[in-house]
MARLUM-245151 format. One line per field, with one value per residue: residue number from 1; residue in three letters; x, y, z of N, C-alpha, C in turn. Coordinates in pm, 1 decimal, always signed. Example, Ala and Ser with C-alpha at 12.3 -4.5 7.8 and 13.67 -1.06 7.14 Angstrom:
<recs>
k = c(1|2)
r = c(ALA|SER)
n.c1 = c(+1319.0|+1285.0)
n.c2 = c(-569.0|-225.0)
n.c3 = c(+780.0|+708.0)
ca.c1 = c(+1230.0|+1367.0)
ca.c2 = c(-450.0|-106.0)
ca.c3 = c(+780.0|+714.0)
c.c1 = c(+1320.0|+1290.0)
c.c2 = c(-330.0|+3.0)
c.c3 = c(+780.0|+787.0)
</recs>
This chain:
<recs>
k = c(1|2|3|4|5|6|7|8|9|10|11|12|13|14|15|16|17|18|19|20|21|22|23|24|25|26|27|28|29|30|31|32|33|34|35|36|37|38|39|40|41|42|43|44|45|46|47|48|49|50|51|52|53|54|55|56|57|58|59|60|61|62|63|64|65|66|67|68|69|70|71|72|73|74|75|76|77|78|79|80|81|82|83|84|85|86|87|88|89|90|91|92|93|94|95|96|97|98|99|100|101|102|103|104|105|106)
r = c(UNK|UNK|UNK|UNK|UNK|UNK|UNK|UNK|UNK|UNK|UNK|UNK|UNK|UNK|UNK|UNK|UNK|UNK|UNK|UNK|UNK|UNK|UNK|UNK|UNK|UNK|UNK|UNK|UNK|UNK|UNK|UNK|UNK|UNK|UNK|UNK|UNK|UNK|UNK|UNK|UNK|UNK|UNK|UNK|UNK|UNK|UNK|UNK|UNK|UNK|UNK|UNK|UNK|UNK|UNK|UNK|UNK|UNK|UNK|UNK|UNK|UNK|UNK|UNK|UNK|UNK|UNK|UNK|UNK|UNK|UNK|UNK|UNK|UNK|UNK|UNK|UNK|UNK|UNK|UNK|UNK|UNK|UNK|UNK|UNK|UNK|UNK|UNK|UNK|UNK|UNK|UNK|UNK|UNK|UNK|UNK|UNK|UNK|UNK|UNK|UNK|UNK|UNK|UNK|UNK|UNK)
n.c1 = c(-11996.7|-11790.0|-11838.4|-12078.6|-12100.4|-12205.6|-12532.1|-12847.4|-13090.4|-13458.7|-13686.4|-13597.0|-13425.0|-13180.6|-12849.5|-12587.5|-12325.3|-12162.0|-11935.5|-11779.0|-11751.6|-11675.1|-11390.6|-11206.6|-11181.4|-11212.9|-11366.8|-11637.6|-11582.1|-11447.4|-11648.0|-11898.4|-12121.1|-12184.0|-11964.8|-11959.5|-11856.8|-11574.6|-11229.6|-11142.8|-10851.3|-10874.8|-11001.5|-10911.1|-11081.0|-10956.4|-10934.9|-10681.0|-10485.3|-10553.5|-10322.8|-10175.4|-9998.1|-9817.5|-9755.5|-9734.8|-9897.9|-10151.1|-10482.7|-10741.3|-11072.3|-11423.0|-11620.7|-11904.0|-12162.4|-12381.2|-12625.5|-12664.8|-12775.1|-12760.6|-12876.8|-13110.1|-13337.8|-13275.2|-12983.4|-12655.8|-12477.2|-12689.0|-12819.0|-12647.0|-12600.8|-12564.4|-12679.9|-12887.4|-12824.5|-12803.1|-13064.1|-13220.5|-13483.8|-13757.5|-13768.6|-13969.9|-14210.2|-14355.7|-14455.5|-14293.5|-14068.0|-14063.1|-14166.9|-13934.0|-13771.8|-13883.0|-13909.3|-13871.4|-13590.8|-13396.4)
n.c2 = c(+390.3|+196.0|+101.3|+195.2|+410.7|+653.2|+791.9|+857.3|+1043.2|+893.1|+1065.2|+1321.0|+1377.7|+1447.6|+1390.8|+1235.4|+1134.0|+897.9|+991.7|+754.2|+545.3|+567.7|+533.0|+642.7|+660.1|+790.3|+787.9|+873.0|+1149.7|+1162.9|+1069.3|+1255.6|+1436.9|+1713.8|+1818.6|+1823.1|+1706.9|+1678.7|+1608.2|+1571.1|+1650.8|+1393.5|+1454.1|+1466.3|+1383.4|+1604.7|+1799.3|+1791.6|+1703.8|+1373.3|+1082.0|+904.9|+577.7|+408.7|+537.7|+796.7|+1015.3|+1228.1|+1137.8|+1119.2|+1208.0|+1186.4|+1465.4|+1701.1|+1968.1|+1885.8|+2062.8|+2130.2|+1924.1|+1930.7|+2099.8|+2351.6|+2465.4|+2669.8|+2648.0|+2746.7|+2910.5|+2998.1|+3117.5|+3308.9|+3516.7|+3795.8|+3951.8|+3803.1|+3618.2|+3352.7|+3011.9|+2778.7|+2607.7|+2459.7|+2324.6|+2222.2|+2329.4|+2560.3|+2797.9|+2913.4|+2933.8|+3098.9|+3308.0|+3360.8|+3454.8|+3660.9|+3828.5|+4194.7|+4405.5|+4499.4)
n.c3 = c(-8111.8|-7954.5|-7672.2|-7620.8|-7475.0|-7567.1|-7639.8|-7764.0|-7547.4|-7520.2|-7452.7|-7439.7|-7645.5|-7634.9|-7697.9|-7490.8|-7317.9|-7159.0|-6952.6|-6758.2|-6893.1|-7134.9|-7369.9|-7454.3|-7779.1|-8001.4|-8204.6|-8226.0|-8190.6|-8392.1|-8590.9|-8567.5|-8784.4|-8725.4|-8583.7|-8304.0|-8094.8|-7861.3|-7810.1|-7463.9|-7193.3|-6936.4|-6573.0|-6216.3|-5917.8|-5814.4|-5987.0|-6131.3|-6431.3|-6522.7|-6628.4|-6870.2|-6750.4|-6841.1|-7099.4|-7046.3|-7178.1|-7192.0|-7103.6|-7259.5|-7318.3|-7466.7|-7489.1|-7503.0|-7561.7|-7266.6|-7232.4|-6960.8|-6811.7|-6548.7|-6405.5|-6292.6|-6514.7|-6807.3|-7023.6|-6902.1|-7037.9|-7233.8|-7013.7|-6930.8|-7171.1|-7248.6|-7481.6|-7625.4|-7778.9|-7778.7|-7793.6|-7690.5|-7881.5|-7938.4|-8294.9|-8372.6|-8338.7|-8463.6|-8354.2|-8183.0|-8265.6|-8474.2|-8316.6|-8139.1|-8389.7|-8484.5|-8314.1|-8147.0|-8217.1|-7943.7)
ca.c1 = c(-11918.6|-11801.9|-11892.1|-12242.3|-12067.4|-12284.2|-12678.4|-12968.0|-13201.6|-13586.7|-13744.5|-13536.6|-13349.8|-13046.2|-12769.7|-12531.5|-12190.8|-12133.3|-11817.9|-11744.9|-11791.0|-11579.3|-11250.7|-11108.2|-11115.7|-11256.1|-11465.4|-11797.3|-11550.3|-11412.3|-11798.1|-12007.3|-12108.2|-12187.7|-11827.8|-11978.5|-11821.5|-11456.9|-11173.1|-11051.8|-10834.2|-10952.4|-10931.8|-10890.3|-11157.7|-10900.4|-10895.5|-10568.3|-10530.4|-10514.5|-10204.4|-10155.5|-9884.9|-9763.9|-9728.7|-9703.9|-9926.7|-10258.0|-10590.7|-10849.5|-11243.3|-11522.8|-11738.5|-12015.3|-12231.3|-12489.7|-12730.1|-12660.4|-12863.2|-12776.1|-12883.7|-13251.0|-13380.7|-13184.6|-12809.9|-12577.9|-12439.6|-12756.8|-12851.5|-12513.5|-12566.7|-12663.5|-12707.6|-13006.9|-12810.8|-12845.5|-13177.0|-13289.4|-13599.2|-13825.2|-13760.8|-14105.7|-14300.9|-14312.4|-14458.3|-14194.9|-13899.2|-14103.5|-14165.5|-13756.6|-13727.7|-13947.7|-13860.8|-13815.1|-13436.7|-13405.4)
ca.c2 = c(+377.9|+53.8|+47.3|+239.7|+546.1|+788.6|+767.6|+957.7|+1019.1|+899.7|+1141.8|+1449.9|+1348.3|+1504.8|+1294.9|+1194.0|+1059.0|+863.7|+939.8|+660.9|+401.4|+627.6|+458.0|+784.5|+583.1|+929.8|+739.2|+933.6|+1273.1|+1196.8|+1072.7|+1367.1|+1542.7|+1841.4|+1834.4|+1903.3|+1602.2|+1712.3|+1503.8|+1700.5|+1629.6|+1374.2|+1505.0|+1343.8|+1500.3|+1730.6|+1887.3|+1751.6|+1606.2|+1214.5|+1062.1|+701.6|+536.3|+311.2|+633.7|+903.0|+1122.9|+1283.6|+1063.1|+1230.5|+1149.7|+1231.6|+1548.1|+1786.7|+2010.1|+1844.8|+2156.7|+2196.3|+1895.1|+1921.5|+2260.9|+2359.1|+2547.6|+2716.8|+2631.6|+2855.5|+3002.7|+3129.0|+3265.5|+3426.1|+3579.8|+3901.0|+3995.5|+3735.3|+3492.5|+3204.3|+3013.6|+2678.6|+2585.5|+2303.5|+2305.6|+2148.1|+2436.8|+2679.1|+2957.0|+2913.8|+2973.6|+3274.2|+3421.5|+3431.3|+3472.4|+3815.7|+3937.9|+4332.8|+4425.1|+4619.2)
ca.c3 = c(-7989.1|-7905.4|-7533.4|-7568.2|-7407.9|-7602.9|-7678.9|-7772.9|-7499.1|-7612.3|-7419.3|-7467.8|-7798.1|-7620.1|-7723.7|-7374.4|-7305.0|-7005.9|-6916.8|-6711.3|-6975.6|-7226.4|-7333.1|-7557.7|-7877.7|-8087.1|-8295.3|-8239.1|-8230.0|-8559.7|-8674.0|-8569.9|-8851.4|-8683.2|-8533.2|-8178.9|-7961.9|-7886.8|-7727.1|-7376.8|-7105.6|-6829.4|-6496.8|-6091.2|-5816.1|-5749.2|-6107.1|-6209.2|-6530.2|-6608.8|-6742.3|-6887.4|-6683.5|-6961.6|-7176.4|-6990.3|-7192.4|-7086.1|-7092.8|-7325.3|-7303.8|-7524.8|-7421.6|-7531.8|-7472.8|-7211.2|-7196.3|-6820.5|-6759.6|-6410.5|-6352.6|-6324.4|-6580.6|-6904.5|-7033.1|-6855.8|-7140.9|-7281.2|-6926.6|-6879.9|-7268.7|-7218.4|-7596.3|-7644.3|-7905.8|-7742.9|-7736.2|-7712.8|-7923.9|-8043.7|-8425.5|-8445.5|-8244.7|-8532.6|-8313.9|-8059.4|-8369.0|-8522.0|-8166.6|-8149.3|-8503.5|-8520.8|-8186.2|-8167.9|-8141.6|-7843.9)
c.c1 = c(-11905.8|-11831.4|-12004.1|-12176.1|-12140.0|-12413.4|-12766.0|-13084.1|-13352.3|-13656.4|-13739.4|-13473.7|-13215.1|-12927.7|-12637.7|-12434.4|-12140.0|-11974.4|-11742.0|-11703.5|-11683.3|-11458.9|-11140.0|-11063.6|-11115.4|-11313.3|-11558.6|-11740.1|-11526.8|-11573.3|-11889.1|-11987.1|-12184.8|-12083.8|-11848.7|-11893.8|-11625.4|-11328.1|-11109.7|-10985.6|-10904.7|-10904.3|-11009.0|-11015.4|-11068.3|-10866.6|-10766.0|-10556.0|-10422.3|-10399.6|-10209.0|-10023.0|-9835.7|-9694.0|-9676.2|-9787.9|-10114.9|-10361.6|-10717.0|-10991.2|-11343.4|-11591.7|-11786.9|-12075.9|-12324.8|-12670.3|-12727.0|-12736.1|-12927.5|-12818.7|-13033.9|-13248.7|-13287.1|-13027.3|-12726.0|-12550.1|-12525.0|-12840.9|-12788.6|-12495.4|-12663.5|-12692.0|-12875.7|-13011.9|-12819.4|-12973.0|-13180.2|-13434.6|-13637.6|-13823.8|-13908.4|-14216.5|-14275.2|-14353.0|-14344.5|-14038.9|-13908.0|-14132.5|-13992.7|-13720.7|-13767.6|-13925.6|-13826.3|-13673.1|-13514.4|-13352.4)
c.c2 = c(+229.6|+22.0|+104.1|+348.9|+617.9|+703.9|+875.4|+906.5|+1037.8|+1014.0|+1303.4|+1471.7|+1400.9|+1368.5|+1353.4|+1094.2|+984.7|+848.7|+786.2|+514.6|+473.2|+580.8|+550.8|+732.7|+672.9|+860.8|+844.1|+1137.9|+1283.4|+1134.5|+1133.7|+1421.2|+1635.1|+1906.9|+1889.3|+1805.4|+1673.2|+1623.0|+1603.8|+1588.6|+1545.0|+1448.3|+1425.0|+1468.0|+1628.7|+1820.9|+1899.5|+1621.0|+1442.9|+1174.3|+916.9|+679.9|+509.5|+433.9|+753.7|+1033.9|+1110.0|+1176.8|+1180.2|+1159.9|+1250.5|+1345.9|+1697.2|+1862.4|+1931.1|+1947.7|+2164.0|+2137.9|+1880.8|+2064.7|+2297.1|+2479.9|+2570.1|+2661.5|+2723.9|+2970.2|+3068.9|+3188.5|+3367.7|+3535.2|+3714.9|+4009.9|+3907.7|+3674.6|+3408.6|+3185.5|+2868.6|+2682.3|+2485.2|+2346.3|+2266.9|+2182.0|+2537.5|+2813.9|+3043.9|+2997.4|+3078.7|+3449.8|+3475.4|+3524.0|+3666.8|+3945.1|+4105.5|+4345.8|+4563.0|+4774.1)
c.c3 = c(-7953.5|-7794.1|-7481.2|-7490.4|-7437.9|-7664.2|-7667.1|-7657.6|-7552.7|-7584.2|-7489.3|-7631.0|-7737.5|-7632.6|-7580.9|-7378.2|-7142.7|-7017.4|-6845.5|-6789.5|-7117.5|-7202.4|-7413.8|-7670.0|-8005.1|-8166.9|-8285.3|-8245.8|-8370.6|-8685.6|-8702.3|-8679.3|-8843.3|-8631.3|-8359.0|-8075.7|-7958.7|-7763.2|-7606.5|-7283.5|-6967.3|-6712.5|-6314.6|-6036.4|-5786.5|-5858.0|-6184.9|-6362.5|-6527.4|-6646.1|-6777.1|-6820.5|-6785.0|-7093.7|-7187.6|-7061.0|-7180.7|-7143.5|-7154.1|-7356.5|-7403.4|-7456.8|-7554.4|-7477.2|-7404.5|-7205.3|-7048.5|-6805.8|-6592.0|-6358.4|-6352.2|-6419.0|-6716.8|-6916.5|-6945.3|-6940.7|-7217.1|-7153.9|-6881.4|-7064.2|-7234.6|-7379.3|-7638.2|-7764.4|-7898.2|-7720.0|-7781.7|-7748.4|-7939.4|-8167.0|-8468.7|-8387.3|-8346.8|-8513.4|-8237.5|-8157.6|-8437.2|-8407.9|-8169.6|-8248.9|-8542.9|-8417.3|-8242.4|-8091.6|-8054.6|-7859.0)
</recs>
């Protein structure tokens, strides 16, 4: 990223995009190779989208999933899954990935 828009947090390892500092150059969309960063629509407080004056066409910014860091507790999407496919784990807790992993279907 040329303006440090996106970084891995040390703590968490969650990798974070500051919008604000995002200039929509898709570098780090067209670098992921996991293909998770995706270019969307910016949009005003009032939920209208962005446009470039000079161009006239829409203003597009880096984004990801965050994990709902603003939210206490779980992602949304795996507390709104009501099948029990979604799950955040530690990869490097191997009771934690066999506890999921062995689970009894319901």
């Amino acid at each position: 990223c040329p303006t440090g828009a996106i970084h891995r947090e040390r703590k968490s390892g969650l990798v974070q995009i500051n919008a604000p500092t995002c200039i929509g150059c898709k570098t780090c969309a067209e670098s992921c190779p996991y293909d998770n960063i995706r270019m969307v629509q910016a949009t005003n407080l009032q939920g209208r989208s962005k446009v470039d004056q000079a161009s006239g066409l829409p203003i597009l910014l880096a984004s990801k999933c965050d994990l709902c860091q603003d939210r206490n507790g779980q992602p949304a999407c795996q507390a709104a899954c009501p099948h029990d496919a979604l799950v955040r784990a530690d990869l490097s807790d191997i009771g934690q990935v066999s506890q999921w992993a062995y689970r009894k279907a319901g």
